[in-house]
C-alpha positions as MATLAB code, in Angstrom:
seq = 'XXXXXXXXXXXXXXXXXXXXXXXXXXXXXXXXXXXXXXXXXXXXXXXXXXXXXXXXXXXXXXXXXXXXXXXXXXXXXX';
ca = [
       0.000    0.000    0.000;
       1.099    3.466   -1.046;
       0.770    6.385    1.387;
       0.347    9.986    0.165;
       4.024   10.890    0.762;
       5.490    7.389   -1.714;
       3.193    9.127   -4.382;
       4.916   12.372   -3.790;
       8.131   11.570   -3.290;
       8.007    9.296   -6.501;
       6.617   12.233   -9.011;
       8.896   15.207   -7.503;
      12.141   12.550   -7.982;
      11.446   11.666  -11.544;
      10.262   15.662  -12.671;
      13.399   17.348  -12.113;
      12.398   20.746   -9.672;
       8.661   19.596   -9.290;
       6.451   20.007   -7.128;
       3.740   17.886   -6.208;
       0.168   17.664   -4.501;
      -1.401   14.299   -3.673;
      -4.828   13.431   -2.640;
      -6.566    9.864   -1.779;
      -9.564   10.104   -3.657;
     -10.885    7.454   -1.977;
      -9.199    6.742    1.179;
      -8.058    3.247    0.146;
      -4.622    4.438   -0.782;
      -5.224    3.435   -4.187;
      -7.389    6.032   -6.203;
      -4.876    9.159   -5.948;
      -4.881   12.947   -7.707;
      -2.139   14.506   -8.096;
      -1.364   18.292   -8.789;
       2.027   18.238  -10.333;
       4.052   21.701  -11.486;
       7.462   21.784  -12.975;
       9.323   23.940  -14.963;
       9.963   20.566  -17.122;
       6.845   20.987  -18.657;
       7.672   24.326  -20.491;
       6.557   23.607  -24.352;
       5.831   20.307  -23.534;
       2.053   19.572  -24.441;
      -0.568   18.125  -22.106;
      -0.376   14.400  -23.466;
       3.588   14.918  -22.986;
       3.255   16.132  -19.457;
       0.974   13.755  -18.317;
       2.997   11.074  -20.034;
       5.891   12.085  -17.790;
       4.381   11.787  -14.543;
       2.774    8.028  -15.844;
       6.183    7.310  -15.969;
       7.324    8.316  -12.573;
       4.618    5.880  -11.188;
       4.599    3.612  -14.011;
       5.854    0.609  -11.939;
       3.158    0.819   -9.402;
      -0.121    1.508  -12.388;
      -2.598   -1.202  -12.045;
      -0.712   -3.252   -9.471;
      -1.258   -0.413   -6.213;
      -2.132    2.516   -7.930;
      -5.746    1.744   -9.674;
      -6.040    5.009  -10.382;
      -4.800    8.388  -10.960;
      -5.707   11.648  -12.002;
      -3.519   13.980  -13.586;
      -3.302   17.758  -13.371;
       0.409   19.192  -14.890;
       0.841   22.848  -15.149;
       3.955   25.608  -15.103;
       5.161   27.035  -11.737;
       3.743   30.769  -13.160;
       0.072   29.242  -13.997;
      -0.449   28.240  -10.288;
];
């Protein structure tokens, strides 16, 4: 089982100086959101950024992560 913090700590190592905001959508630590900005993402588009947080999770998809939802934006859109 994942807590809030693996989630985190996953997403903000893989996007170099991200930052990241999880939530348990559920509260069965297995149905997260995540709020994700990075500078990383500059002309990247949406399908790209998303793409790159998948793959800072990607081990964990479908095995204790069942779900995730994605929001990506710049540091100066927040």
């Amino acid at each position: 089982m994942l807590s809030l913090a693996d989630v985190q700590q996953m997403i903000e190592g893989h996007i170099p100086d991200s930052t990241c905001e999880v939530t348990d959508l559920t509260g069965t630590s297995d149905h997260f959101a995540v709020y994700v900005t990075s500078p990383s993402f500059r002309g990247k588009t949406l399908i790209q950024q998303h793409k790159m947080v998948y793959a800072a999770v990607g081990e964990y998809l479908t095995r204790e992560i069942h779900a995730l939802s994605i929001k990506t934006e710049l540091p100066e859109e927040s």
